[in-house]
N, C-alpha and C positions, 0 to 999 in steps of 0.2 A: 454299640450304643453310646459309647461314651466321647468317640469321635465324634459324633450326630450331635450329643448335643453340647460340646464344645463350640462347632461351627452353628449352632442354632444361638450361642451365647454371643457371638463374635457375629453376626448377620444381624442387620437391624428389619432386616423386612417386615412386612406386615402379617403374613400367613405364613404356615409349616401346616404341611401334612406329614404323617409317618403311617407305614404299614407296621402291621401287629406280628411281622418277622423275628424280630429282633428277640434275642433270649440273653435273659441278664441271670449270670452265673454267681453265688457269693455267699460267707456263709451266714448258719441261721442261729442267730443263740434264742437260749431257751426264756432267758429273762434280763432284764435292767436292772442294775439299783439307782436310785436317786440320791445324789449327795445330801447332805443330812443339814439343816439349818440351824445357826448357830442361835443358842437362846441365852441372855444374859440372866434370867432370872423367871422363876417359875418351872414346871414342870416341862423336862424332854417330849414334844409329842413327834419326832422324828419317827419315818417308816423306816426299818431297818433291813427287812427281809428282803429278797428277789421280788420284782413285781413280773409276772409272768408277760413275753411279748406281747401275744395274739390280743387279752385285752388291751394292752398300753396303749399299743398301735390304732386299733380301733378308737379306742378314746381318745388320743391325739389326735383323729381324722375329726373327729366330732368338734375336739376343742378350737381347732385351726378355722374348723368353718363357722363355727359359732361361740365360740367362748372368747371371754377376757378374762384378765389378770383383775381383782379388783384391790388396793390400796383404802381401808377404811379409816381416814383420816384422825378421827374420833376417839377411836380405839387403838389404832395400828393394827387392827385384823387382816390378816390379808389372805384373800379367797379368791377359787378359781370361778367364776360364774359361767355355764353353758347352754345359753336361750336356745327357746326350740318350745312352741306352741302346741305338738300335737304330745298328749299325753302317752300316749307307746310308745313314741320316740323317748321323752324324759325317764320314761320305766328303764331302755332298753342302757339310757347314759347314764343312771343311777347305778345299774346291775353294774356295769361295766367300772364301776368307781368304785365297788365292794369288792370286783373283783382281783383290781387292784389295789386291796389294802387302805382304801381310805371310806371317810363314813360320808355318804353324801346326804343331802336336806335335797329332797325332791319339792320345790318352792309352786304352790300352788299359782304364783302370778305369773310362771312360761320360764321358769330357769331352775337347772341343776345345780347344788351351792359344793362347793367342796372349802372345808374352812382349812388352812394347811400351806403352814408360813413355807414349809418344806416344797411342798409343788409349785407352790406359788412362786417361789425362788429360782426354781426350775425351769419352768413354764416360760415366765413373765419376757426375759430373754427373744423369746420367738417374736416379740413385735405386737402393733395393735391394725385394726382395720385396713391401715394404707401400708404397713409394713411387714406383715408377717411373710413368714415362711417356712416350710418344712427341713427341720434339720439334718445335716448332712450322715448323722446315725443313722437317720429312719431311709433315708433313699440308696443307703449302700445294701437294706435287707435284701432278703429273698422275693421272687414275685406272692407266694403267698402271704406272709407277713404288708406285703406293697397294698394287697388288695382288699386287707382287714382295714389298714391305712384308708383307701378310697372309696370302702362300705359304710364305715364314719363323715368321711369326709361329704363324700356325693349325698348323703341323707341329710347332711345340715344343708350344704352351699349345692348341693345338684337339683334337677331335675330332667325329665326323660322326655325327648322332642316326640313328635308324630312317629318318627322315622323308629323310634324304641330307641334313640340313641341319649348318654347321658352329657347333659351343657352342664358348665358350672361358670360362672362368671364373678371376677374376683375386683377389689380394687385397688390391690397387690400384683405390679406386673413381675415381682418376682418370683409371689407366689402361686400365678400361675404361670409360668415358666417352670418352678418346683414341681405341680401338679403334673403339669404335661412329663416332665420326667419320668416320673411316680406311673403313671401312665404307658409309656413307653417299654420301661423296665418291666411291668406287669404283665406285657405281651401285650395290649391292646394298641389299636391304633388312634391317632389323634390328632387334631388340628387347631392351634389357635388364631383366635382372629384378635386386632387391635385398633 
C-alpha cells in the first residue's frame, strides 16, 4: 500500500482507482494524550489523562469534515466549533467529546462547541477548509481504528450514491488524497476524481 500510494503522490493524473486487496498491517494503541497548553495565568484547565483511540479517531473524522479551530478575538477563547445540522448527528459529536474528556455545549444554532485552549492548540495545526488534512498518526493506525476515522468523517463530508456507494468531496486535494489513503489502508476500494 505504501508503494501505491507514493506513485499515486508522484503521478499527477486525473483518476486512481484501487481494489479493496490491499491489507495494511500496524500497531494499535489503546489511547493519545494531547500536549498540555501553556496557561500564563488563571486556572490549569489542561486534559491530563489518556484519551481513549476509538473515540478520538471518530471525532477527528467529524472534526476534519466539519469543524474549525475558532480564535475568539474578544476574549482569547479559543474553541473547537463542529457544524453539522441534524440533531442525532450533534448528540452522536457531543457524546464522542465526553468521551474524550472534554465538556461539549451542544449549540442549539447547528454546532458542537468544545471551549479548550488545549485541543484547540492541537487541532488548529491540521489547517482550514482549503488546507486541511489527516495527520500522519491517525493514517499509520490500524484498519479499525481508520474506519472509526471514516464513520466520522463520511457522516459530516459524505454521502452514499445510488449505486450504495460513499462520495465525499473536499476542497483540500490533500485532503483528499489523505482520505483516499485512509481508504485504502481500511481495505476498501476507491477512486478519486479531479
Amino acid at each position: 500500500a505504501e508503494e501505491i500510494i507514493r506513485d499515486m503522490t508522484n503521478n499527477k493524473s486525473v483518476s486512481y482507482e484501487f481494489s479493496d486487496k490491499a491489507v495494511w498491517h500496524c500497531a494499535s494503541p489503546e489511547s493519545i494524550t494531547i500536549p498540555a497548553a501553556h496557561y500564563i495565568k488563571g486556572k490549569d484547565h489542561n486534559r491530563y489523562n489518556p484519551i481513549p483511540i476509538d473515540p478520538w479517531v471518530e471525532l477527528l473524522g467529524w472534526y476534519v469534515a466539519e469543524g474549525c479551530a475558532v480564535l475568539n478575538s474578544a476574549n482569547n477563547q479559543k474553541s473547537i466549533f463542529i457544524r453539522n445540522t441534524n440533531q442525532e448527528n450533534r448528540s452522536r459529536i457531543a457524546k464522542l467529546v465526553e468521551q474524550c474528556g472534554f465538556n461539549p455545549w451542544n449549540c442549539p444554532s447547528g454546532a458542537v462547541v468544545i471551549d479548550s485552549k488545549q485541543l484547540y492548540e492541537f487541532i488548529r495545526p491540521l489547517g482550514d477548509t482549503h488546507t486541511k488534512y489527516i495527520p500522519m498518526d491517525v493514517k499509520a493506525l490500524p484498519p479499525k481504528q481508520l474506519e472509526m476515522f471514516l464513520k466520522g468523517y463520511l457522516a459530516g463530508d459524505g454521502s452514499l450514491t445510488k449505486a450504495n456507494q460513499h462520495c465525499a468531496v473536499s476542497a483540500s486535494k490533500r485532503l483528499a488524497d489523505d482520505v483516499q489513503e485512509v481508504m485504502i489502508k481500511s481495505g476498501r476500494s476507491t477512486r478519486q476524481r479531479t
